[in-house]
C-alpha positions as CSV (number, residue, x, y, z in Angstrom):
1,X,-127.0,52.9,9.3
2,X,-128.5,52.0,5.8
3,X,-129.8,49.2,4.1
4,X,-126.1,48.2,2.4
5,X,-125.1,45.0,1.7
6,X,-122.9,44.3,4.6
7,X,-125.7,44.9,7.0
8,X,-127.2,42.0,5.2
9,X,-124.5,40.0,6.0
10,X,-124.5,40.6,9.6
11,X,-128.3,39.7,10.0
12,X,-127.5,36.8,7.3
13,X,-124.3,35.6,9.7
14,X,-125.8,35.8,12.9
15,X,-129.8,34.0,11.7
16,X,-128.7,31.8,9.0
17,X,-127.7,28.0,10.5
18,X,-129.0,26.0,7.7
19,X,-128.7,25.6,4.0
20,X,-130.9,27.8,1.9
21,X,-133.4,25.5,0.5
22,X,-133.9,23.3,3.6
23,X,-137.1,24.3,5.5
24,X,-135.0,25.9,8.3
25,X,-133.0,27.6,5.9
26,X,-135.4,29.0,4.4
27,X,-137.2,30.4,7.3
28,X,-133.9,31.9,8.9
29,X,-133.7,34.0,5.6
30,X,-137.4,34.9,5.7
31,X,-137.0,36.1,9.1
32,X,-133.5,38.1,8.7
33,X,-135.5,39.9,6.0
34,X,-138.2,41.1,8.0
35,X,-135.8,41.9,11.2
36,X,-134.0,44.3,8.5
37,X,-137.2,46.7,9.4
38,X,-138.5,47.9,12.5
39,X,-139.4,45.0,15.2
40,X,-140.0,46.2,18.4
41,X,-141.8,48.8,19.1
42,X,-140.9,48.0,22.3
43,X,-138.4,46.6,24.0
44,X,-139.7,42.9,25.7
45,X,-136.8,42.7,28.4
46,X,-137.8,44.3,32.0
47,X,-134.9,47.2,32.7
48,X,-135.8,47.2,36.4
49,X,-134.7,43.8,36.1
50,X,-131.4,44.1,34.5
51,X,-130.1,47.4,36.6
52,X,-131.0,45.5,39.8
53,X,-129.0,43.1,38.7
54,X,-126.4,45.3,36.9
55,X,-125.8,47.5,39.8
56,X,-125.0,50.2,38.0
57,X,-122.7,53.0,39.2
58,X,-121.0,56.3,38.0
59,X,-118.1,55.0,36.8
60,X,-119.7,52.1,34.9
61,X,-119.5,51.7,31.2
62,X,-122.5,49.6,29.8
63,X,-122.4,47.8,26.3
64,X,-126.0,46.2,25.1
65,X,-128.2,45.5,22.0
66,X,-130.1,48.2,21.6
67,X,-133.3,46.5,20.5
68,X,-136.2,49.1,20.7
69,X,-134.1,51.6,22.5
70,X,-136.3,51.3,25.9
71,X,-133.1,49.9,27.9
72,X,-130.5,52.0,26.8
73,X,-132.9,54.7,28.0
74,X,-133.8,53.3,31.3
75,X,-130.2,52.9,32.4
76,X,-129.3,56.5,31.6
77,X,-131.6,56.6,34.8
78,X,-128.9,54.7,36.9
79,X,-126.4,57.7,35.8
80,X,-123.2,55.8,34.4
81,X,-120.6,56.6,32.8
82,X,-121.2,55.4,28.9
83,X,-123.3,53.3,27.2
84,X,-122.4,51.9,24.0
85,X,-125.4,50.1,22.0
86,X,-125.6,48.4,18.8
87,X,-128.3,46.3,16.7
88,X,-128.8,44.7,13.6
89,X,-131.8,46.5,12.5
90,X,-131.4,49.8,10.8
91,X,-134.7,50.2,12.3
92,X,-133.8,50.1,15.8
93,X,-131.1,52.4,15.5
94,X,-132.8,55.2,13.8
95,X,-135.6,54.6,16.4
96,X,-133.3,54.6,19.5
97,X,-131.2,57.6,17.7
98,X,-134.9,59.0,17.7
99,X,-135.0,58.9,21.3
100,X,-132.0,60.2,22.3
101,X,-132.6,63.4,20.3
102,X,-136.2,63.7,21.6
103,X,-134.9,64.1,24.7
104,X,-131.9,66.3,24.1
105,X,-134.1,68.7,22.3
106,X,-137.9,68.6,22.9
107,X,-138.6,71.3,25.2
108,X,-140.6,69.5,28.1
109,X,-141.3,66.0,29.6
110,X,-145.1,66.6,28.3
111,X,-143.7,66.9,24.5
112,X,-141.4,63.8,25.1
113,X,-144.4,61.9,26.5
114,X,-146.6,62.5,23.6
115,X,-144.2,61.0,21.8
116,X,-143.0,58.0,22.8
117,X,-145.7,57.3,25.8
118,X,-148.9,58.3,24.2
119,X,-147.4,57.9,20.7
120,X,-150.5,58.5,19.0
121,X,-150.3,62.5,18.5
122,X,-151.1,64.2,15.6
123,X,-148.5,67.0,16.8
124,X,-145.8,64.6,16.7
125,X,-144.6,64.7,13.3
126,X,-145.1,68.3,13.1
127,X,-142.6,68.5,16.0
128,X,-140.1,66.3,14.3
129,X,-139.8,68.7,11.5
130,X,-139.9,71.6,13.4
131,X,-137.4,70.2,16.3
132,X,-135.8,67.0,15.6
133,X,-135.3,66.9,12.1
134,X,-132.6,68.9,11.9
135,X,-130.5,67.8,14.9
136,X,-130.8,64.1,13.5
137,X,-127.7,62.6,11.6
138,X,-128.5,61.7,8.1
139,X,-129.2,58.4,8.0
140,X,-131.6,58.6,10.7
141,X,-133.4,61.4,9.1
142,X,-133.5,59.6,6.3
143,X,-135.2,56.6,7.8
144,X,-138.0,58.5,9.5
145,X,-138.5,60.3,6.0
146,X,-138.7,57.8,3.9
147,X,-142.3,55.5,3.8
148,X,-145.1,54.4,1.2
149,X,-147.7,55.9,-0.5
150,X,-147.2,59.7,0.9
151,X,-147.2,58.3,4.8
152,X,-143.6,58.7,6.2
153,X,-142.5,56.3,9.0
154,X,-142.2,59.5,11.5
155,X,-146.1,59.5,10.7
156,X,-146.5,56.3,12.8
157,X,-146.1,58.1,15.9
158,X,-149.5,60.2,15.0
159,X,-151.3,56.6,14.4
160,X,-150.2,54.5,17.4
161,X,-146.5,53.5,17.6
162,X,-146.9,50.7,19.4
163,X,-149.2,49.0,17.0
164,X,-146.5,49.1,14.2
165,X,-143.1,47.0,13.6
166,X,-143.3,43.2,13.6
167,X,-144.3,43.2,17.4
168,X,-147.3,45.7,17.0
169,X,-148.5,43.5,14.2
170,X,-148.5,40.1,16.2
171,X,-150.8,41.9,19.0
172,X,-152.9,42.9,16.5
173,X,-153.5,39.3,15.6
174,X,-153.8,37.9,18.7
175,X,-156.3,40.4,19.9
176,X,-157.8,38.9,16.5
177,X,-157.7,35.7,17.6
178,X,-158.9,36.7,20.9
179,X,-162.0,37.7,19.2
180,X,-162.8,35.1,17.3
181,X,-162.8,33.4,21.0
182,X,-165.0,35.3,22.1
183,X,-162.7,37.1,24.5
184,X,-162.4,41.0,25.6
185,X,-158.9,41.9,27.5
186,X,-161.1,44.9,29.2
187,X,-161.8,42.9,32.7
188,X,-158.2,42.3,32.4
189,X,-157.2,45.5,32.4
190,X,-160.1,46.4,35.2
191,X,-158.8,44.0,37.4
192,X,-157.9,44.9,41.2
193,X,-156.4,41.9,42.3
194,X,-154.0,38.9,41.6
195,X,-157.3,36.7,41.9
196,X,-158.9,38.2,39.5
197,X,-156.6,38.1,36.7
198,X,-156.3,35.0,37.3
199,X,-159.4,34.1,37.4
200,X,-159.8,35.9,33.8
201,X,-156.7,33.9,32.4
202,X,-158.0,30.7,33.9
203,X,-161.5,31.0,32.4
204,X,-161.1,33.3,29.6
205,X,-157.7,32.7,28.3
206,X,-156.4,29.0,28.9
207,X,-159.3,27.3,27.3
208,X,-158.1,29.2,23.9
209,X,-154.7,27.1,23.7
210,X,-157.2,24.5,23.1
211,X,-158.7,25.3,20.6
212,X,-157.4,23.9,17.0
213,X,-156.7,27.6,15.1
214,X,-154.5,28.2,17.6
215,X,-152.7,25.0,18.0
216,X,-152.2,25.0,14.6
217,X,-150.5,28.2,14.2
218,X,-148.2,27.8,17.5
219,X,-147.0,25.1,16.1
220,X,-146.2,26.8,13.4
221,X,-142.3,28.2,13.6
222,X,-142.9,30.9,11.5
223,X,-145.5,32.0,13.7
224,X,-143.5,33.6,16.3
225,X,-141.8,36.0,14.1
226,X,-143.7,39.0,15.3
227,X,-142.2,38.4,18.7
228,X,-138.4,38.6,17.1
229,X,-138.3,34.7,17.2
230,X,-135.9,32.9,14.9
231,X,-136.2,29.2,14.2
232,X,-133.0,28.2,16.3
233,X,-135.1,30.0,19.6
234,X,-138.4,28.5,18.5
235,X,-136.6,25.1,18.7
236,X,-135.6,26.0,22.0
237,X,-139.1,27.2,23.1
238,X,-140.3,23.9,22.1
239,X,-137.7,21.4,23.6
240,X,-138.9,22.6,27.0
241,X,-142.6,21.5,26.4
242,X,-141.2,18.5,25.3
243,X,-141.2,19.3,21.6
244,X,-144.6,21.2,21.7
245,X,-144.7,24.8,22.2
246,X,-148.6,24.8,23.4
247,X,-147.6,24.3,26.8
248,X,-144.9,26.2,27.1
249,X,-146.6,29.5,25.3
250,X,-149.8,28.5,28.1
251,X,-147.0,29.2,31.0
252,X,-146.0,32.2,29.6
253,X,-149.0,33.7,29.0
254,X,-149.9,33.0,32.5
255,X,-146.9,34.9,34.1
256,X,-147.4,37.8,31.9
257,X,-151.3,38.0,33.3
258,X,-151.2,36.1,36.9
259,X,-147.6,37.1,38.4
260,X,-147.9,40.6,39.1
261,X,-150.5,43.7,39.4
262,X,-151.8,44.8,36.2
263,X,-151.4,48.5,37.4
264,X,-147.7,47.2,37.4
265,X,-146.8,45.8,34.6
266,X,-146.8,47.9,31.3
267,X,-145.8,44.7,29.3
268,X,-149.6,43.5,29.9
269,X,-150.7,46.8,28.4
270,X,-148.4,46.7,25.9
271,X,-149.7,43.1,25.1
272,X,-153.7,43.7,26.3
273,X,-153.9,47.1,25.1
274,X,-151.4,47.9,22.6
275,X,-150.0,51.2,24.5
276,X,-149.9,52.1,28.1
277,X,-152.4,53.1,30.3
278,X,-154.5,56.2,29.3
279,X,-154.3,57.3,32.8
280,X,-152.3,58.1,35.9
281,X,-151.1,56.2,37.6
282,X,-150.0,53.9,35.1
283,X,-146.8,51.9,34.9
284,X,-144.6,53.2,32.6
285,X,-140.7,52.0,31.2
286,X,-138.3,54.0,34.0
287,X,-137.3,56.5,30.9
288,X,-140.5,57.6,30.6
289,X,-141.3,58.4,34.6
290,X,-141.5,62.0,34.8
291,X,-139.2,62.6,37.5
292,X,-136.1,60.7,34.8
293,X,-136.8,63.1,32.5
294,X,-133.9,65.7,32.8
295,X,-131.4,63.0,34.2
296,X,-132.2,60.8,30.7
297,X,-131.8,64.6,28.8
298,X,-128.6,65.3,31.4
299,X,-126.9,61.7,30.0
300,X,-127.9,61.6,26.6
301,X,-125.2,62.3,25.6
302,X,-123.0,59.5,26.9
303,X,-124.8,57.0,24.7
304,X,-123.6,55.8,20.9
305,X,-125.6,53.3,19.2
306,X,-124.4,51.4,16.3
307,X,-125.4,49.4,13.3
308,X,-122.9,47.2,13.6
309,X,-122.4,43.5,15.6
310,X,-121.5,43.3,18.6
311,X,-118.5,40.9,18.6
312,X,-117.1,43.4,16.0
313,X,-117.5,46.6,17.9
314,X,-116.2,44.8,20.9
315,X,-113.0,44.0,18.7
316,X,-112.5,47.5,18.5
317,X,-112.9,48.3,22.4
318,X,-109.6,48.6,25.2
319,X,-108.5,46.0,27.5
320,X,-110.6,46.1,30.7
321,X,-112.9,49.2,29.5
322,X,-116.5,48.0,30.3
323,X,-118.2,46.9,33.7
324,X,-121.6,46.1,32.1
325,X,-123.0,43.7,29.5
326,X,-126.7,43.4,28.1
327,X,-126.8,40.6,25.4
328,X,-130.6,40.3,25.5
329,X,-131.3,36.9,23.7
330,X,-129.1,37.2,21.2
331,X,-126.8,34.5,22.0
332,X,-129.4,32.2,21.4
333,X,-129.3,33.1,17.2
334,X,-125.5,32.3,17.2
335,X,-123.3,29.3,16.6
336,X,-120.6,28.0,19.0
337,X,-118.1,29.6,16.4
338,X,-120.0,32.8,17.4
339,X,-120.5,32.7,21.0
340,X,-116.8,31.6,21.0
341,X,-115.6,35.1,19.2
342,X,-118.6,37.2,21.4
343,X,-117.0,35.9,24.9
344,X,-113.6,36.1,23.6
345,X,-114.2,40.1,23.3
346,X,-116.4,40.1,26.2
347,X,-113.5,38.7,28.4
348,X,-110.7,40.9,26.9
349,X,-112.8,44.2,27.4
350,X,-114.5,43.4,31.0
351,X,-112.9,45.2,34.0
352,X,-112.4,42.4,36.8
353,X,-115.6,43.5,38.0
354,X,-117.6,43.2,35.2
355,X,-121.0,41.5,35.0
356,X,-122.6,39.9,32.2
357,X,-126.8,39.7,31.9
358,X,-128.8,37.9,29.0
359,X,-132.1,36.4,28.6
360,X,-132.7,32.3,26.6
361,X,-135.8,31.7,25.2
362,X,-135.6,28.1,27.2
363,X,-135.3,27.5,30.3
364,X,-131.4,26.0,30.6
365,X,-128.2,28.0,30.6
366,X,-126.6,27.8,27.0
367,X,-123.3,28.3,27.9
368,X,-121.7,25.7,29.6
369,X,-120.7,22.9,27.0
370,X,-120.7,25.7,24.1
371,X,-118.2,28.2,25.1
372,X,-114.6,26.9,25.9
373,X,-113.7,26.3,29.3
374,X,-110.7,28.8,29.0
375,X,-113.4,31.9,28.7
376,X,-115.9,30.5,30.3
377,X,-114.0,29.3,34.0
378,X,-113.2,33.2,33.3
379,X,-116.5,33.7,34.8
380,X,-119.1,32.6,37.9
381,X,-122.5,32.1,37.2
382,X,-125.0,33.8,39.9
383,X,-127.9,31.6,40.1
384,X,-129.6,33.5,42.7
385,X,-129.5,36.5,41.0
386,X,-130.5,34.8,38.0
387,X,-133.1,32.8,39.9
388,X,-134.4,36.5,41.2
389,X,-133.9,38.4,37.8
390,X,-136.4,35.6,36.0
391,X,-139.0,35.7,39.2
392,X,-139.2,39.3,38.8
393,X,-139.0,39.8,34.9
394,X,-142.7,41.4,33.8
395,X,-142.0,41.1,30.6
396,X,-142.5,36.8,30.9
397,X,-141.5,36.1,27.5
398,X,-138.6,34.1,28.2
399,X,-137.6,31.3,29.9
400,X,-134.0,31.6,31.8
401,X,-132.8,35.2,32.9
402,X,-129.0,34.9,33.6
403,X,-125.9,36.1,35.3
404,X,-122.3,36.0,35.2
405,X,-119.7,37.6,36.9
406,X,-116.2,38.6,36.2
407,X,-113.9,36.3,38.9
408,X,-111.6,38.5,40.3
């Protein structure tokens, strides 16, 4: 889990599509840079979503992209058997590793909550070195160790957590933005109904998609990278607007503030607030719910996360061996070449009643025509699941939310 070159070349082979000096090219290299550091904060995909639709069991074995690490802790809630993560980014790893230790080994669900709930904790770092330094591996000490100018990164979690990585620094500007507009996300936040929220986005928020900073920048693909947007997704984004991204950013927006109670939805705090409510009750990722706590600290141990890709781990996996499959978006980065090779593991190591969950920046299914029919007629897609699973998502970043299951 360090910076070595072949980590590079997993980013490099699953971003870069285009030649280096094109325009695309260039940005797919600029953007696998900055995804070699920490992105998310936290993770952007809802994990009531995906075990509803996982139906996780005791004698399930789950294999995901780790991401921010909030998922692979959510499902230890659902109690199965393993869970096998990986991710690109040495900084998710460390930071998921980070969890996982936290909860082994911190002495109380009040400790673990500063942490990673509050985040923002002067008595955080002092309880890494006292605590979790020493039960880390080395490459995950090292990462937390390791920072500029005499800050380490472990100090982040005494500053506000959530305000760091890529993601932390894209709210930051758009509460910057949000300024400049003249708007405040506190009546947001206040809010005791659906009607009121949206009320606030109709009148407060909509009428800044007009305005020509932030058309300019939208439109803009390098824009989105604080949201873990490559280029290929941002085309994607875009072709459902109809080749602008205005309208389809608008929708999004709108979801995340309109769709569901603000008391609800931590993603709109996370977005509106940068952290999670100050005070109970609040709506909090399932890990963090006090009553998880000693079943996430009883199954900690049945988790692995990897720096490594996916298809490759998966190469290395028995026949039949996993029931559950998170690829996040991640499918939407690859080539057909690559999807190809990812399904062709998925389908040798899925149980016959596996199911398969991901997430498209667009609206369509990117499957069918891409992956060849001998995998794919493998498999049934569930549209009313995957109907039910985008309805419900909180998260409201993304346009399709979809499921397949293992036939027979």
């Amino acid at each position: 889990m360090t910076y070595s070159p072949s980590v590079g070349d997993q980013l490099g082979a699953a971003v870069h599509q285009n030649e280096v000096l094109s325009q695309s090219g260039l940005l797919e290299r600029l953007f696998s840079r900055l995804f070699h550091g920490l992105v998310y904060p936290q993770i952007w995909e809802d994990p009531v979503v995906d075990m509803a639709a996982l139906n996780i069991g005791p004698t399930d074995n789950i294999v995901c992209i780790a991401s921010g690490g909030c998922n692979v802790m959510s499902y230890l809630t659902a109690e199965p058997a393993s869970i096998l993560a990986v991710d690109l980014s040495p900084a998710h790893v460390a930071l998921g590793r980070l969890k996982l230790a936290a909860a082994r080994c911190l002495p109380d669900y009040d400790s673990f909550y500063d942490f990673f709930g509050s985040a923002d904790k002067p008595v955080n770092p002092r309880r890494y070195d006292a605590i979790l330094a020493p039960r880390l591996d080395p490459d995950t000490r090292a990462y937390w160790d390791a920072g500029l100018l005499g800050r380490r990164r472990i100090d982040m979690f005494a500053h506000g957590f959530y305000r760091y990585g890529l993601l932390g620094r894209f709210l930051g500007a758009v509460h910057l933005v949000a300024r400049l507009g003249g708007v405040d996300f506190g009546p947001l936040l206040d809010s005791k109904t659906l009607e009121e929220q949206r009320a606030f986005f109709d009148t407060k928020v909509a009428p800044l998609f007009e305005l020509g900073l932030v058309r300019f920048l939208a439109r803009r693909r390098a824009s989105l990278f604080g949201l873990g947007i490559p280029p290929a997704q941002y085309d994607k984004l875009a072709a459902d607007g109809g080749g602008d991204v205005i309208p389809v950013l608008r929708e999004r927006v709108r979801k995340l503030m309109c769709d569901f109670p603000i008391g609800e939805n931590y993603f709109a705090w996370q977005a509106f607030n940068r952290g999670y409510a100050p005070q109970a009750p609040r709506s909090l990722p399932p890990y963090l719910d006090p009553s998880a706590f000693e079943t996430v600290r009883r199954h900690g141990a049945d988790v692995r996360i990897l720096n490594r890709s996916l298809t490759d781990v998966l190469a290395e996996e028995a026949d039949a061996s996993k029931q559950c499959f998170v690829l996040l978006d991640a499918q939407d980065w690859m080539t057909d070449d690559q999807l190809g090779a990812l399904w062709t593991q998925i389908t040798r190591t899925a149980s016959a009643d596996a199911r398969v969950i991901f997430r498209t920046g667009g609206q369509a299914d990117i499957l069918p025509g891409r992956v060849a029919p001998a995998l794919l007629d493998q498999w049934q897609y569930d549209a009313a699941e995957s109907r039910r699973g985008f309805l419900a998502d909180r998260s409201a970043i993304y346009g399709g939310f979809h499921v397949y299951r293992r036939k027979g």
